[in-house]
N, C-alpha and C positions, 0 to 999 in steps of 0.2 A: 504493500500500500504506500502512494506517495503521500510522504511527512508534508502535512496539511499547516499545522501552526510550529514553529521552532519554538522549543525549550527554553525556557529561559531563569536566571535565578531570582529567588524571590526571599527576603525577611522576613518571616513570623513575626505576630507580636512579641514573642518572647523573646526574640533576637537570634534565632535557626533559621539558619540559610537552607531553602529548599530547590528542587527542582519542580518548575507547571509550567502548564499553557498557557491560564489565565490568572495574573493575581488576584484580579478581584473577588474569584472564586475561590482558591486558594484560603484569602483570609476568612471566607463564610465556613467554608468545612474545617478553620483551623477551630474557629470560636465555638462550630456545635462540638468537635470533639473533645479539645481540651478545657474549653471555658465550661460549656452548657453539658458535656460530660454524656451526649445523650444517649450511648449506648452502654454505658455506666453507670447507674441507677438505679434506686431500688434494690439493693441488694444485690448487683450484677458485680461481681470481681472478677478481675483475673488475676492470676500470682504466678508464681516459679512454678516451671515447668507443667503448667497446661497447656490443652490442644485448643488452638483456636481457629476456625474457620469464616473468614472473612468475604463473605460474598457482597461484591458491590468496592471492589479495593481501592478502585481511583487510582491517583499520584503515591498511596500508601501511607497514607496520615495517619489512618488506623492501628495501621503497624508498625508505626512508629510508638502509638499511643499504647498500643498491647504490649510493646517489649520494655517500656517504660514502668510499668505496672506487673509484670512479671519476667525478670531477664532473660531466664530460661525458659519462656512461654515458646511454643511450638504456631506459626502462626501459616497457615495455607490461604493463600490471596488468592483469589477471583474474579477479573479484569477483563473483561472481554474487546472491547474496543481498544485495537489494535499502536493508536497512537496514544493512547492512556499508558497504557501497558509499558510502552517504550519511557514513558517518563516514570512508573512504578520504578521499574529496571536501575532506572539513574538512582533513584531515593536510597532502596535497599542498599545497592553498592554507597554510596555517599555517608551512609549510618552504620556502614557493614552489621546490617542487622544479622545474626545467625540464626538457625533454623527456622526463617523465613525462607515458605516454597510458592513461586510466583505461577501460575497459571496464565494461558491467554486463551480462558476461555469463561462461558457464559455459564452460568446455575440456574437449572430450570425444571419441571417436572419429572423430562427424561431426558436421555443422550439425543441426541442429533444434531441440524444445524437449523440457525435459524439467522434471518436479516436484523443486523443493529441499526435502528434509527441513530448513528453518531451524531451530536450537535457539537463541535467543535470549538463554538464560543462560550458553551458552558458545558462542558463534559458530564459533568453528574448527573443531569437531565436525558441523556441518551437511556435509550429505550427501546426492548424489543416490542412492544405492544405502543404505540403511539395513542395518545386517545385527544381527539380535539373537541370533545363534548364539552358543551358550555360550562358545565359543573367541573371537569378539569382547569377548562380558563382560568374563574375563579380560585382557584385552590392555587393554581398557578402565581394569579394576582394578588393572592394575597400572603403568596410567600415571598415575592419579588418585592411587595411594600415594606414586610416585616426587615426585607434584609438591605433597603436604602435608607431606612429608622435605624437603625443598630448597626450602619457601615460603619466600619475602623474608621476609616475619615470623619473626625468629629466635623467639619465645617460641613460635609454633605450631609449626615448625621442630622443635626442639628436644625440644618435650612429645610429639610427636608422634611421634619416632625413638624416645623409650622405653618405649611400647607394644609390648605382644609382640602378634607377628605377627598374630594371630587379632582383637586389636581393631584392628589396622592397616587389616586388609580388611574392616572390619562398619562402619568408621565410612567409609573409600573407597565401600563400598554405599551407603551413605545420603548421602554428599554427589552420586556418579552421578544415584540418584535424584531430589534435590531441582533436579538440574541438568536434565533428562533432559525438558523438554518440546520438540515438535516444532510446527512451525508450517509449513505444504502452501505452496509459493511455486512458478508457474509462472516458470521462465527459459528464454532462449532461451540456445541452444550453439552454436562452433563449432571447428574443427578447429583442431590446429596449422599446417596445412599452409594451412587458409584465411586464420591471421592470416597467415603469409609470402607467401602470393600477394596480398592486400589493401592488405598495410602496406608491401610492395615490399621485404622482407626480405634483401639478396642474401647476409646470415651473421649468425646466429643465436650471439653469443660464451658464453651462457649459458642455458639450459630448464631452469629451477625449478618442479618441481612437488611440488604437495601438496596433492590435491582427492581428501582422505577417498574413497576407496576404490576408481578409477576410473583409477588410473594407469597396470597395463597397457593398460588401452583407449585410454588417450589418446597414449601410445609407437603403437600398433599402427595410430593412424590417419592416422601423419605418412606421408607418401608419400613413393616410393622415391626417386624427383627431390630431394627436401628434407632428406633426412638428412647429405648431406656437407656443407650448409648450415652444420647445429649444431657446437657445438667442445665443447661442454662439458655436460652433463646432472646435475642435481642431484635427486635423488626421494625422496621418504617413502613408505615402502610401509606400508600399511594393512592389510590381510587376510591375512598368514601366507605361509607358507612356499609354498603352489602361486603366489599371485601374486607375489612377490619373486623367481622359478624366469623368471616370464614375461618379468619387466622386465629381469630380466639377461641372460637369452635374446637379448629382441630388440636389447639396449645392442650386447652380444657383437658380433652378427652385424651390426650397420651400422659397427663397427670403434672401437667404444670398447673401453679399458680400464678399469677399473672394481675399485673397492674400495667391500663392504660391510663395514658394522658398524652396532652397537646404534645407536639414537640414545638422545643422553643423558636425553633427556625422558619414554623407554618404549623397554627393553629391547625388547621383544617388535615393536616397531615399527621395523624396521632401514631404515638409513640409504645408499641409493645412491647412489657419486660416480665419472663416468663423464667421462674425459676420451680424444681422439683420439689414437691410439698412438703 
């Protein structure tokens, strides 16, 4: 695939030099992880020498966050968008993370392959299931306001809270837009259940997911054998209130406990944390 955006380095708030595409995005996924902690909560740890399986890996913030909380944590990435992937590649080596194992490929109900909707000016947003339903809009706009209210840049920050509402969400439209190209990327996929029989899995301390729109499917394809595997479950749910009904459903009934809420980043995009009773 031809390299679409070049690399570039980038400072965290906390003064860690990264490798991204885009910083502006960069800074949103640095603050939900390490500030707002959101796959972290609730009683979700990680420590020395767990298995943690990372689907939805990005540039590897994640994994940078999980090795930070336990050094010896065992952490398997799941990256499917090919020019993502190449900047994961940069981060691990940069931090020489160890027993970090990078995948280039997608997490989904079963093995095969499937078309990534890649959006290359905001990566995390790429999606195999694209949905342009008004109620996605919304959910859209209303996490694009939350995150020019709470940019690192306090002057945009700032200027940007004392707009009334109605240019809050016309100027969120227009930055959607400008963000809003997609690029067709064949990946190959496969299961939860295939990384655990592949990687010799025999406990699963943590299942972080967040693959824009596709998470009850991807719960629904662990097999029955594998779930007493997992201890712990961390999810973003994307599409509303029928699919957040599903993920808790199937948490419920393989004998998690489980607390949702907002996530900080997009009310409307809540937050599952699912630990063994």
């Amino acid at each position: 695939m031809e390299e679409m955006v070049a690399a570039t380095e980038h400072t965290l708030a906390d003064g860690v030099v990264v490798d991204c595409m885009n910083p502006g995005e960069t800074d949103i996924i640095y603050k939900e992880i390490f500030d707002d902690k959101v796959y972290a909560r609730h009683g979700i740890k990680i420590s020395d020498g767990d298995t943690v399986i990372d689907i939805g890996a990005n540039i590897g913030l994640f994994a940078l966050f999980a090795k930070q909380k336990g050094a010896r944590a065992k952490v398997y990435c799941f990256e499917p968008a090919p020019e993502t992937f190449r900047i994961l590649e940069k981060n691990v080596k940069r931090f020489e993370l160890d027993e970090v194992k990078l995948f280039n490929a997608g997490i989904a109900e079963k093995r095969g392959e499937a078309t990534l909707y890649f959006m290359p000016k905001f990566t995390v947003s790429s999606t195999f299931e694209p949905d342009d339903s008004i109620e996605q809009l919304q959910r859209n706009e209303e996490f694009t306001v939350n995150a020019l209210a709470t940019s690192s840049n306090w002057l945009i920050a700032t200027a940007f809270r004392l707009l009334p509402q109605f240019l809050q969400k016309r100027i969120a439209r227009r930055v959607m837009n400008a963000y809003a190209e997609r690029v067709s990327v064949s990946c190959p996929l496969l299961s939860v259940s295939d990384v655990i029989e592949e990687q010799g899995l025999g406990q699963v301390d943590l299942l972080k997911v967040d693959a824009e729109g596709i998470e009850d499917g991807i719960l629904a394809g662990i097999a029955d054998e594998h779930w007493p595997r997992i201890q712990q479950v961390t999810v973003e749910v994307h599409r509303g209130k029928e699919q957040l009904e599903k993920v808790e459903s199937l948490l419920r009934g393989h004998g998690f406990e489980i607390v949702t809420e907002a996530s900080p980043a997009s009310p409307a995009e809540p937050m599952v944390y699912a630990r063994r009773a």
